[in-house]
N, C-alpha and C positions, 0 to 999 in steps of 0.2 A: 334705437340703440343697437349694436353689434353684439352680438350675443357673444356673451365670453368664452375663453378658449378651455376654461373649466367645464364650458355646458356642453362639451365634444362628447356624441356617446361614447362606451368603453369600449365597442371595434375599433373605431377610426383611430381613438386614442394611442389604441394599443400596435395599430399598423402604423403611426406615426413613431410612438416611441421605438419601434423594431429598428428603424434608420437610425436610431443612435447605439453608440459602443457604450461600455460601463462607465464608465470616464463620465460620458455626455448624462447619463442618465441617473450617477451618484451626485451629480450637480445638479441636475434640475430637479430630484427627492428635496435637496435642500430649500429650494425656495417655497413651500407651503405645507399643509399639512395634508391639504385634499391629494397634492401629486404624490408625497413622498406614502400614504395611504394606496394611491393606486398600485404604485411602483411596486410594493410591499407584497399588494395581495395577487398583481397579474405577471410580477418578473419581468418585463420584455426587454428586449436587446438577443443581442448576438451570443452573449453566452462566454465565461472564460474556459480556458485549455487548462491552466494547471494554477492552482494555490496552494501556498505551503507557509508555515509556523515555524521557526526554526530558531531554538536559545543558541546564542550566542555565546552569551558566557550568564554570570548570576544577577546582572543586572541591564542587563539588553536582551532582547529577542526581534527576528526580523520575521517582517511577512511581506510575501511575493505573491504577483499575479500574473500571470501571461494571459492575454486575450487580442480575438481578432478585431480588428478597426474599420471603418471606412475611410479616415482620416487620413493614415499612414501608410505608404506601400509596406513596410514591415507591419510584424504585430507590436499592437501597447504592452505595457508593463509597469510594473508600480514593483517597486524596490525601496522597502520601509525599512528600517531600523528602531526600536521605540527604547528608548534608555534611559534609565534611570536619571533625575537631575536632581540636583537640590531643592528645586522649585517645583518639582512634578517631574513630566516628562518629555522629552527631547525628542523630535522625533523627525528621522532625517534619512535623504536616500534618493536617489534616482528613481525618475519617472519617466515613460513618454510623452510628459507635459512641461518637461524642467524638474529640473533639482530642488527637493523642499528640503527646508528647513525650520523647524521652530519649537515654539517651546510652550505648553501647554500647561498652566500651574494646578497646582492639586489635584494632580491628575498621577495615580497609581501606573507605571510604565505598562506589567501585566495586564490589570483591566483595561487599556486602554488597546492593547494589540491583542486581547481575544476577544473586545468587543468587534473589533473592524475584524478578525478572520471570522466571525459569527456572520455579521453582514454580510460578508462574504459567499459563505455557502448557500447564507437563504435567499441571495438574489440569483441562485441560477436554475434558471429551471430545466438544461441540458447539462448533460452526463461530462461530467470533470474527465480528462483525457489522464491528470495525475493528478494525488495531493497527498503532499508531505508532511508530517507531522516529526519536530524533534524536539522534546522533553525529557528534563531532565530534571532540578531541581522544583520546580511548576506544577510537575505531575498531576496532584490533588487539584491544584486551581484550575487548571485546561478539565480534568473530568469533572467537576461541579459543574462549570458553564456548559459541557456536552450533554451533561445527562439527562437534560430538558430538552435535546433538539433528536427532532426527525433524524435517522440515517441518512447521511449523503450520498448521492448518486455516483461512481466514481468508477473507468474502467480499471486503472490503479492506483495501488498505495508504496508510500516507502515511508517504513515507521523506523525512528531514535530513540532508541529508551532505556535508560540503565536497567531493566530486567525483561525477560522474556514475558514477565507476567502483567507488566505496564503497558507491553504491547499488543498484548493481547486482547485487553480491554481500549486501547485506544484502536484496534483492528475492529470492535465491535460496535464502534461508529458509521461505519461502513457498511452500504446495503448489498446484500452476498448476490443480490438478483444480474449487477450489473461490474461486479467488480471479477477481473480474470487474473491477474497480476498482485502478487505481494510478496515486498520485501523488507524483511525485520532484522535489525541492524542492532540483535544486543552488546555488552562489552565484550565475548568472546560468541567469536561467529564461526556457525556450522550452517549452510544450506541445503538445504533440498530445492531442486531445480526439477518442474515438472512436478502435475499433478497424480496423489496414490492418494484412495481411499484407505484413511487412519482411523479406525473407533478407539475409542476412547480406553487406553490403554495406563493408569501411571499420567506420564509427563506428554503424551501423545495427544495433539490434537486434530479434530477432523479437519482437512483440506480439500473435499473433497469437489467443492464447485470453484477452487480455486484452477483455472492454464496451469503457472506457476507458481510457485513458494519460496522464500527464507525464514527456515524457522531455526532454533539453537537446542539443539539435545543436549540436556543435563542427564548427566550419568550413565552414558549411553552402556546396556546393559545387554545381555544372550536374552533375556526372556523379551526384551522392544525388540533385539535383533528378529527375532522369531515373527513375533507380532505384525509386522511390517512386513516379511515374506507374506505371510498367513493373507495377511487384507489385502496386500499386492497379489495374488495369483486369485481375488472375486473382483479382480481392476478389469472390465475386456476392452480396455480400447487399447488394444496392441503398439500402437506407435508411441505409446505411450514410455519414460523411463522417470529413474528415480537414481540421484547423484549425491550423495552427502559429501560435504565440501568439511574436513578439519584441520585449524593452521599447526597439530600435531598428530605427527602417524596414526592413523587408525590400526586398532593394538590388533591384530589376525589372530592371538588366540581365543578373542570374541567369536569369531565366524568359526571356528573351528568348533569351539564346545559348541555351538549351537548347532551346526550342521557336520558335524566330521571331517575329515581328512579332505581336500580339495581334490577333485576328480582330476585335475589339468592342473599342471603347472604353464605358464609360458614366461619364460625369464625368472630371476629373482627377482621381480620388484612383482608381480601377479599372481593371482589364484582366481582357480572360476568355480563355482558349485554350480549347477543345472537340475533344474525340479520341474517334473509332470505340470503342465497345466489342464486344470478339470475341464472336462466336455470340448477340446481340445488338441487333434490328434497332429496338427502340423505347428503349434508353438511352443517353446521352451523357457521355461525364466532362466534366464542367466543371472549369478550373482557375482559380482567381480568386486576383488580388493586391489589396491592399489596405495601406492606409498603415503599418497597426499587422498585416497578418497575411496569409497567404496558406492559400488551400482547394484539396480537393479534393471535392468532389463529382458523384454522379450526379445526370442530369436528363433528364425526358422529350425528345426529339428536338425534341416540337412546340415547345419552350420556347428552342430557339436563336434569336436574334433573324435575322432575316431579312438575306441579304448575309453572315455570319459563317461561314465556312470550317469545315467538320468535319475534322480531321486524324488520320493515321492513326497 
């Protein structure tokens, strides 16, 4: 008798399932329980590029996958929709396989699209290139189902969330070892672009093995303004800047109580303060205001305009 294709030891197995994309290999999980077992505990395949959750409105949510194929000169993709029905849930959307449609009864639209983004994360065993999450009315449901799973592998995030503080918890999903890039998207948005080391200050959170950042300052205040110079000039990687983005003027007589009079003016729309950096004889922080933003940056010494005050 031919020995069955179940008695393949778990190398060969696993170098065969590598020839298949997610596609090929969420389908052959379904035919038994020994495969969809292997699948489970060895991941193999190619891996996806980016997954993402995202509410639609209060009775739909969609989840997206980009991944590479052998199949396709492009990449696959899966493009769900899961929607509330009368009957259960609808759930319908463009694929790289065809357009599905159908309707799945007594089936909760919610549990049914964060069980498939579940599936999701625990079949990759390479580092997500993105994954998005946007929540909004769900909130508590997406963190119950998370707070039993492993951190995800992921070089970035882009998180939805009606508060800063939603995001923040749904950021800590996320394993800090692999991720460089995050951007937090609350109902009024302020960014920080570019990585400053932030202790923990009030509403201040660390960033500190974050590339980049969007985070939202609430009640942006002289003692965070401070705070933020203070951790910025123990930052040494000089190429390093720091940009707050607000869709309303940032108010200059913040930076004035907190640092004094501006050493330089250039134009009406600008101010600069310049501060000592420690152990440091050829850098300068610059702090610049501007109509729509304020910076922090390092700059060479020679680069202060002449007459402008270095402060300590």
């Amino acid at each position: 008798m031919s020995p069955s294709f179940l008695e393949i030891p778990d190398l060969p197995m696993e170098m065969i399932m590598n020839y298949l994309d997610y596609l090929a290999i969420r389908s052959v999980s379904k035919t038994c329980w020994d495969l969809r077992n292997f699948i489970d505990n060895n991941k193999p395949g190619i891996g996806m590029k980016q997954v993402s959750i995202i509410q639609t409105s209060d009775t739909a949510v969609g989840l997206g996958i980009s991944l590479p194929t052998f199949r396709l000169p492009e990449d696959a993709y899966i493009y769900l929709s899961y929607e509330k029905h009368e009957n259960g849930c609808r759930i319908t959307g463009p694929t790289s396989d065809g357009y599905k449609n159908k309707i799945v009864e007594n089936l909760n639209f919610l549990d049914a699209v964060l069980h498939d983004f579940k599936i999701a994360i625990n079949s990759q065993k390479l580092i997500f290139e993105k994954v998005i999450v946007t929540v909004n009315t769900f909130f508590e449901k997406f963190e119950e189902m998370m707070k039993l799973q492993k951190p995800f592998a992921t070089e970035s995030m882009e998180i939805h969330a009606d508060s800063l503080e939603h995001a923040r918890q749904i950021m800590h999903h996320a394993d800090p070892t692999y991720l460089n890039f995050i951007d937090i998207h609350p109902p009024e948005v302020i960014n920080i672009i570019e990585t400053v080391k932030l202790e923990s200050l009030k509403n201040i959170q660390n960033f500190f093995h974050f590339a980049t950042a969007s985070i939202h300052f609430e009640n942006l205040d002289v003692e965070t303004i401070r705070a933020i110079k203070e951790n910025f000039l123990q930052f040494h990687e000089y190429d390093k800047y720091l940009r707050v983005l607000n869709k309303s003027n940032v108010k200059e007589n913040l930076f004035i109580d907190a640092f004094g009079t501006a050493s330089e003016r250039s134009g009406e729309t600008e101010q600069n303060w310049f501060f000592n950096v420690p152990d440091n004889n050829e850098k300068v922080l610059k702090v610049l205001i501007k109509w729509r933003y304020f910076e922090f940056q390092f700059v060479e010494k020679c680069e202060v305009p002449e007459g402008s005050v270095i402060l300590d």
